[in-house]
C-alpha positions in Angstrom: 0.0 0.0 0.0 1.6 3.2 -1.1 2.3 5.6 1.8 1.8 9.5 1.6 4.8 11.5 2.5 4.3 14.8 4.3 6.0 17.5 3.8 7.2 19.8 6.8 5.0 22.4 6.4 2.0 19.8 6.3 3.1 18.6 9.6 3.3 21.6 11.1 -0.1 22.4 10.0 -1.5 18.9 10.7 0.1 19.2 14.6 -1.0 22.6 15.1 -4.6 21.5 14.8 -4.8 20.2 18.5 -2.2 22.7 19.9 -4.6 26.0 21.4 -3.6 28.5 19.2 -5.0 31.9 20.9 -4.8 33.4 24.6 -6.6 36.3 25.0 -5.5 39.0 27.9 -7.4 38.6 31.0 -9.1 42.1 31.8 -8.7 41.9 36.1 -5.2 40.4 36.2 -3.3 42.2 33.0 -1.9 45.4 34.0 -2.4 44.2 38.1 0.6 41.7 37.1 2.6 43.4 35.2 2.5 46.4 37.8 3.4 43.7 40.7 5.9 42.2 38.4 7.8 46.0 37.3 8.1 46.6 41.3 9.9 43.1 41.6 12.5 43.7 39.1 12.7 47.3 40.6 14.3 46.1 43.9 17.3 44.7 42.4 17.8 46.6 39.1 20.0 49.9 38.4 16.8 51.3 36.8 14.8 51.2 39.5 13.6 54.8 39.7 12.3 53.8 36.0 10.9 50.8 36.8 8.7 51.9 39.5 7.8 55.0 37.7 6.3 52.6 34.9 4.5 50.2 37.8 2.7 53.5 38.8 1.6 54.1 34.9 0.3 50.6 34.8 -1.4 50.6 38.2 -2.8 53.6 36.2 -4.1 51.4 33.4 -5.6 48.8 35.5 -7.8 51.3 37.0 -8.8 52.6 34.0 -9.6 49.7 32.3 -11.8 48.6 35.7 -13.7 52.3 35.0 -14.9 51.6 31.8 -18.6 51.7 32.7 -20.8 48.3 30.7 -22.9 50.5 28.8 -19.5 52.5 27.6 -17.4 49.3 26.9 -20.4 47.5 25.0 -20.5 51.0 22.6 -17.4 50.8 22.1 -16.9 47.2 21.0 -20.1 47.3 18.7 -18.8 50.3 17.0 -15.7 48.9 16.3 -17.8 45.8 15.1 -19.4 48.0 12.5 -16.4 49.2 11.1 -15.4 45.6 10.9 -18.6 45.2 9.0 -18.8 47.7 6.8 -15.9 48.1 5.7 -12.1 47.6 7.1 -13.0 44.6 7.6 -14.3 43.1 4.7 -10.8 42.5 5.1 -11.3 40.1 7.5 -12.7 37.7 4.8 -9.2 38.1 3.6 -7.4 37.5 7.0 -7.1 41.1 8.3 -7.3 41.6 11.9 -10.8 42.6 13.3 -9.2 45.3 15.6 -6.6 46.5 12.8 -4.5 49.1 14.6 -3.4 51.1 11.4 -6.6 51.4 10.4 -9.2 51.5 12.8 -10.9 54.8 13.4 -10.7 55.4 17.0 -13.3 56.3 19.5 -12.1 60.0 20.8 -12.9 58.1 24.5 -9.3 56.5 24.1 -7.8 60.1 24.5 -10.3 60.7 28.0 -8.6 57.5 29.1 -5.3 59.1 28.5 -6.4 62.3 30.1 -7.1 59.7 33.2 -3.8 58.5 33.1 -1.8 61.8 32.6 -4.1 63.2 35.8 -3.3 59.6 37.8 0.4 59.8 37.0 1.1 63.4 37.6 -0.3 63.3 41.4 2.2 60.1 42.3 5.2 60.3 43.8 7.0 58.3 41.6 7.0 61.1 39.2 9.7 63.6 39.4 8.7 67.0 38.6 10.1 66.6 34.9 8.1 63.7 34.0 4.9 65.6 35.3 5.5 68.8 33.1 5.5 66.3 30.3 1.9 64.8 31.3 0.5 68.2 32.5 1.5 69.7 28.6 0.6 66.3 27.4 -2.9 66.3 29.3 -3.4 69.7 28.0 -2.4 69.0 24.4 -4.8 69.7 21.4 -6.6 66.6 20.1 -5.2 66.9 17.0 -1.6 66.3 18.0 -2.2 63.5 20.0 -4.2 61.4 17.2 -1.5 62.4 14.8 1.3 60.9 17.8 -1.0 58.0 18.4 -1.1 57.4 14.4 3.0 57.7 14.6 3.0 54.8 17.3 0.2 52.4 15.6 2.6 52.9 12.3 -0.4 54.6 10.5 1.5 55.7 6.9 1.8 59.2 7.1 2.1 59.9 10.7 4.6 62.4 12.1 7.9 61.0 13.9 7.3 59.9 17.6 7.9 62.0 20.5 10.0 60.1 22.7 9.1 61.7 26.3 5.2 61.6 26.1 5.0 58.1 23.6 5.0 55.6 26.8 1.8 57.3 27.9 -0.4 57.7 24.3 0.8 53.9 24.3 -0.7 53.1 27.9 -3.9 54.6 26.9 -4.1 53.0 23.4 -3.1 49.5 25.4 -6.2 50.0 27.5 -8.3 51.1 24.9 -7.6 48.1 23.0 -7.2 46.0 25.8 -11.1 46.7 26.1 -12.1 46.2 22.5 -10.3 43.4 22.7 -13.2 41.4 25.4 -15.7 41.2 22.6 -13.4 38.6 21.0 -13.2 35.0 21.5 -10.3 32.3 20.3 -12.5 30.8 17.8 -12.8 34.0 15.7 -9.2 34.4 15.9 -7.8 31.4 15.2 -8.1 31.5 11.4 -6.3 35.0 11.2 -2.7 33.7 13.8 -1.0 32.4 10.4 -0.1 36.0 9.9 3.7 35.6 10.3 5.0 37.9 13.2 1.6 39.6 13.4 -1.5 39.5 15.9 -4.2 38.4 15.1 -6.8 40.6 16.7 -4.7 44.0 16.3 -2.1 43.4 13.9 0.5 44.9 16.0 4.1 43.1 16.3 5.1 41.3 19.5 6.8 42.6 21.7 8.5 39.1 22.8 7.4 35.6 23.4 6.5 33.6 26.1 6.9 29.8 26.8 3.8 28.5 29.0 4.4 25.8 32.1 0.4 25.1 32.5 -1.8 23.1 30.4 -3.4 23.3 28.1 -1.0 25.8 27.0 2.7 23.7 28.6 6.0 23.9 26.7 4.4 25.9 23.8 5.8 29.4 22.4 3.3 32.2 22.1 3.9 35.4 20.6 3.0 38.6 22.8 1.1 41.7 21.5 2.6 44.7 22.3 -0.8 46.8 22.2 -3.7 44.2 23.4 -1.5 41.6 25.2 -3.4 38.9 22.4 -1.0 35.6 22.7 -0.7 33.6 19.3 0.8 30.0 18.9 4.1 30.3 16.8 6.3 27.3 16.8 9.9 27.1 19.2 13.1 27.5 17.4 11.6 29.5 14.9 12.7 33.5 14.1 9.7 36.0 15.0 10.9 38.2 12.4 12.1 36.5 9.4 11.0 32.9 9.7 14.1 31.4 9.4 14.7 28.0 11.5 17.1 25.3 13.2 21.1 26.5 13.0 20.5 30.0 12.3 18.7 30.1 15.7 20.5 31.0 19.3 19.4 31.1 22.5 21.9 33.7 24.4 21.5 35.5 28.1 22.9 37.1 31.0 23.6 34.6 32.6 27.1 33.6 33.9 27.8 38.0 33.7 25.5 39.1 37.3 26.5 35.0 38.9 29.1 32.8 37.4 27.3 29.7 38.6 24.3 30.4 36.5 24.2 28.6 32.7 22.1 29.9 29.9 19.7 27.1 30.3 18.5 28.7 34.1 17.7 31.4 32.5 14.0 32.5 33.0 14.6 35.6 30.1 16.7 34.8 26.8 17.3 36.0 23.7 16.3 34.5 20.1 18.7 36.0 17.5 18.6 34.7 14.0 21.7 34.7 11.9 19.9 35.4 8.9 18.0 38.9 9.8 20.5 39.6 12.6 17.0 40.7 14.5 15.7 39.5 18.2 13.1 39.4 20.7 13.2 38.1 24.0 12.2 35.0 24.8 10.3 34.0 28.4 10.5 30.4 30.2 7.2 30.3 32.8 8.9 26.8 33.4 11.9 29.0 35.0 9.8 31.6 36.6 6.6 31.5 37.0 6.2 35.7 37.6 7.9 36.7 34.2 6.0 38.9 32.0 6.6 40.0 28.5 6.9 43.6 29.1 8.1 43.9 32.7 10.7 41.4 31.7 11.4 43.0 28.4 12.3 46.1 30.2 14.2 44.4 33.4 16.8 42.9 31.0 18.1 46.2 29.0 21.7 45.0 29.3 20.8 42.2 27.6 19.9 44.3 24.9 22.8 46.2 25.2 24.7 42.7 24.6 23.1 42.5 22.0 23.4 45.6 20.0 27.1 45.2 20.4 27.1 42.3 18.8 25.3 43.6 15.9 21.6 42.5 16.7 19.5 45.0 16.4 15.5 44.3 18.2 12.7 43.2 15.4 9.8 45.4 17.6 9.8 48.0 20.2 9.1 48.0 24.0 5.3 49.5 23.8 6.5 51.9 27.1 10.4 52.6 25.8 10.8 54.6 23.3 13.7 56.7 21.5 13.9 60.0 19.7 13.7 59.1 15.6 17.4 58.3 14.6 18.9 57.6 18.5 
């Protein structure tokens, strides 16, 4: 009896089948984690001042996400569905996200949810006085500007560059805002538009790393990590985010053996995935290894990693959604 050989992309397919392929961001423990998480890696990192600055932001985001009245989030969500249907979306016929972030219209509530967070931040301590000119100016700014920065930071084509010192805010507020479109969405809808390579699903926005998951249903698989809605999308281990390319062109480096000689690369909880052929990266997170890591805390707490990094000529395939850098630093 003649036997049907399968090629590698078939099996790939054929195994992802059974393998969950979307994990959508849970509303009450998102931003409450990686708040808890930023003040961990505060207390033994030379950034701490930064990192506890950011926990305030995102304490700042869970309680505006919590605001968000039923009547107000179910508006929302249906008027992004209309868009969807009658017209970006067609698109999604064609495998276009349903919450497109280059090219849904936003509801102006997303900049009163910034407002929220610029009024939030700017009474914490945490703030120095220089941070809370920026979100006083930036809380008083003209709507105008801030669409046109938020279009700069969604990579709308067009959009002006990004201004560095106020970008980790419009970024909060467009995570919560889409964070909260986001809930009207389940797995099943998704699941036919995660082939997208590098991209997510719901928002089309590029991760920001991955994540390796301990529990089941989810254990030993790699998911990629939206940067804006905090969507997680099956993409296969040993596999480059940004380029696809596989097997020897993949590495796996760390720091560890530089902070404690007696730790190995293999004990590391946060890694690296460089790929020799794009000579791009995104950090990579074992749950296995520690059970607290989170893709943006994390992302943030290893910056000499990325130093490492850059002087080896890597350079990062996506940005930190709350680190940003003047156009051509």
């Amino acid at each position: 009896m003649a036997q049907r050989i399968l090629e590698p992309g078939q099996i790939e397919t054929l195994a992802q089948r059974d393998i969950p392929r979307i994990i959508l961001a849970d509303r009450d423990r998102l931003f409450a984690a990686r708040a808890d998480r930023l003040r961990v890696l505060a207390s033994a990192s030379p950034i701490s001042g930064y990192l506890q600055l950011l926990a305030a932001l995102v304490d700042a985001q869970h309680a505006a996400l919590a605001r968000i009245a039923p009547e107000r989030l179910a508006g929302l969500q249906a008027a992004a569905a209309s868009q969807r249907r009658n017209g970006a979306a067609g698109a999604a016929g064609a495998g276009m996200p349903p919450l497109h972030a280059a090219s849904l219209a936003r509801d102006g509530y997303w900049r009163t949810l910034l407002r929220e967070l610029c009024t939030h931040c700017a009474g914490h301590e945490a703030f120095p006085a220089q941070a809370k000119a920026i979100l006083e100016q930036l809380a008083a700014a003209q709507d105008a500007w801030i669409e046109a920065q938020a279009d700069a930071l969604l990579d709308v084509p067009g959009a002006p560059p990004v201004e560095a010192g106020t970008a980790p805010f419009v970024m909060a507020a467009l995570q919560v805002y889409w964070v909260a479109l986001g809930l009207a969405y389940g797995t099943g809808e998704l699941a036919p538009m995660a082939d997208a390579p590098g991209l997510c699903p719901l928002c089309g926005t590029a991760p920001v790393a991955s994540l390796v998951h301990a529990q089941a249903p989810h254990a030993s698989y790699r998911y990629l990590y939206c940067a804006l809605c905090a969507c997680q999308w099956h993409y296969v281990r040993v596999q480059c985010s940004r380029c696809g390319a596989a097997g020897k062109d993949i590495a796996y480096p760390s720091l560890a053996g530089i902070d404690d000689p007696a730790d190995t690369a293999k004990d590391a909880a946060v890694r690296a995935e460089t790929c020799e052929r794009c000579h791009g990266y995104r950090k990579i997170l074992y749950l296995e290894k520690d059970p607290q890591v989170e893709p943006v805390a994390d992302d943030l707490g290893t910056l000499a990693l990325d130093l490492l990094l850059g002087e080896q000529g890597y350079e990062r395939a996506s940005q930190n959604p709350l680190l940003w850098q003047a156009d051509g630093d």
